[in-house]
N, C-alpha and C positions, 0 to 999 in steps of 0.2 A: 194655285201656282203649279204649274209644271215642273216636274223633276225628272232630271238625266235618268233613263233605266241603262241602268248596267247590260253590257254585254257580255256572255262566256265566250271564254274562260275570265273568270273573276273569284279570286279565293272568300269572296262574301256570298256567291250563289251557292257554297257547298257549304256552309255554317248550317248549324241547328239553332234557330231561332229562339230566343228568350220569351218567355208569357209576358204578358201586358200585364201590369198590376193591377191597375185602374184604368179607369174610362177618363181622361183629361181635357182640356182644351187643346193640349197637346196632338194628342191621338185623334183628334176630333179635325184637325187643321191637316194631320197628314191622310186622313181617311178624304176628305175634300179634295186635297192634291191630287192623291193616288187616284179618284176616280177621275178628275180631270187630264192627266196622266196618261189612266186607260184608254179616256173616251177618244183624247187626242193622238194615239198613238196609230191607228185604232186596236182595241184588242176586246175581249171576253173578260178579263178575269189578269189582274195583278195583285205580286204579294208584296208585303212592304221591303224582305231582304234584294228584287229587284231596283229598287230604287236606294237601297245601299243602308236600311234601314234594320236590322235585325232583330224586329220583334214579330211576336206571332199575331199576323195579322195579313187581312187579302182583301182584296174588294174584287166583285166582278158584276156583269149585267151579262148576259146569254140574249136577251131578246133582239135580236138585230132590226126586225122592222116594227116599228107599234112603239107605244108607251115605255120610254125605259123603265126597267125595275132593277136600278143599283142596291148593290147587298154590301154592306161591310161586316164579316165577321174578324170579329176579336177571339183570340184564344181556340180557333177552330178543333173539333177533337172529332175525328169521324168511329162513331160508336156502332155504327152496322153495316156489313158490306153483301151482297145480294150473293148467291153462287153464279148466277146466270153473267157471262161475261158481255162487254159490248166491246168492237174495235170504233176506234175514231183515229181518223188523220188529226194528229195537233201538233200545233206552231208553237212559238212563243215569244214574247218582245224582247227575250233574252237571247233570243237565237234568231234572229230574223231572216225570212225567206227561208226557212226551213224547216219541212214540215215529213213526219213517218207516222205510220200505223202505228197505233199503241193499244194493249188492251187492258182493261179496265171492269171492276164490279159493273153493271147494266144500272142498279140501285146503292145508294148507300146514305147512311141517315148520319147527320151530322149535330151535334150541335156547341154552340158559341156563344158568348158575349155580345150585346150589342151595343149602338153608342149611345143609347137611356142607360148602360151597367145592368140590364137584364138579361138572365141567360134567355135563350133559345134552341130550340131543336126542330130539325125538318129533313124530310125525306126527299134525297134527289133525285129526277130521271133525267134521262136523255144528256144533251150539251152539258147541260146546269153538272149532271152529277160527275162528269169528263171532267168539266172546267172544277170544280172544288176539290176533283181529287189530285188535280194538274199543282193547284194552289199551293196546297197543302203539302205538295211536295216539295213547293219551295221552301215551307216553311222548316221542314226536317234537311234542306239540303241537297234536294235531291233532283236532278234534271229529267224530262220526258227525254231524252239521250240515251238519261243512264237505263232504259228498259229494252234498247237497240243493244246489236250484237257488237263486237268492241271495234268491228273494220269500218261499219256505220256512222257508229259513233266519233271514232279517230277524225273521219273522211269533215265530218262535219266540224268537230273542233277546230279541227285544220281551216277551213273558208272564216269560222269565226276569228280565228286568228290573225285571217288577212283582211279580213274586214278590218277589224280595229285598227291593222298597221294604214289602211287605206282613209283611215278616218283621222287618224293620229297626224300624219301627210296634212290631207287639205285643212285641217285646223292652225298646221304650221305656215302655210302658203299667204 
């Protein structure tokens, strides 16, 4: 099922997300969603306080051409971050059409819960390890904005602002 992603400004994208207890049929129904979500939205990589859900949890796929390889981590906890840094332009469905340089560890090794209830751990490069630390931010609360300077930042809140009223409009029409 497809779920509304939230747009910022939204006082649920600056929450600090709660851990998953367990692995449920629950968790299992929104982990389903959220990649349907992602896939249909199109994006890389959602977390669940996106979709207005505030547990710790994300899904994404990086591979844009070829065999998707969907990830749902549960309980994400990034345990090593590389020194070498990498920049990547990133978006996000919470900000849509707008996109800055941001930088980031190059490597960083993660690991997680998965939806068998087994932990996992694995070492990210390139997109994947942008996109997991992108996630992860959401799950602390935290916007790829919030790493822009605050006139950037402002400039952008602001369009999100009028988007919403622009969308708030035609829902009423």
């Amino acid at each position: 099922m497809l779920r509304p992603i939230l747009i910022h400004p939204d006082p649920r994208l600056k929450k600090l997300c709660d851990p998953v207890a367990e692995v449920t049929d629950e968790i299992r129904r929104l982990a389903d969603d959220m990649l349907e979500t992602m896939y249909d939205a199109p994006g890389v990589g959602l977390a669940a306080p996106q979709v207005g859900v505030t547990k710790r949890m994300l899904v994404m796929d990086c591979i844009k051409d070829g065999t998707p390889e969907p990830m749902v981590l549960i309980n994400p906890e990034i345990t090593w971050g590389s020194e070498d840094l990498n920049v990547y332009e990133e978006g996000c469905l919470s900000i849509p059409d707008q996109y800055a340089e941001v930088k980031r560890p190059a490597l960083v090794s993660v690991r997680w819960t998965g939806l068998d209830g087994k932990a996992d751990e694995r070492t990210f490069e390139g997109l994947w390890a942008t996109c997991v630390q992108h996630e992860i931010d959401h799950l602390n609360g935290k916007l790829f904005i919030d790493y822009l300077g605050p006139l950037k930042r402002q400039m952008i809140t602001r369009k999100m602002e009028k988007l919403k009223r622009e969308r708030a409009r035609s829902v009423d029409v």
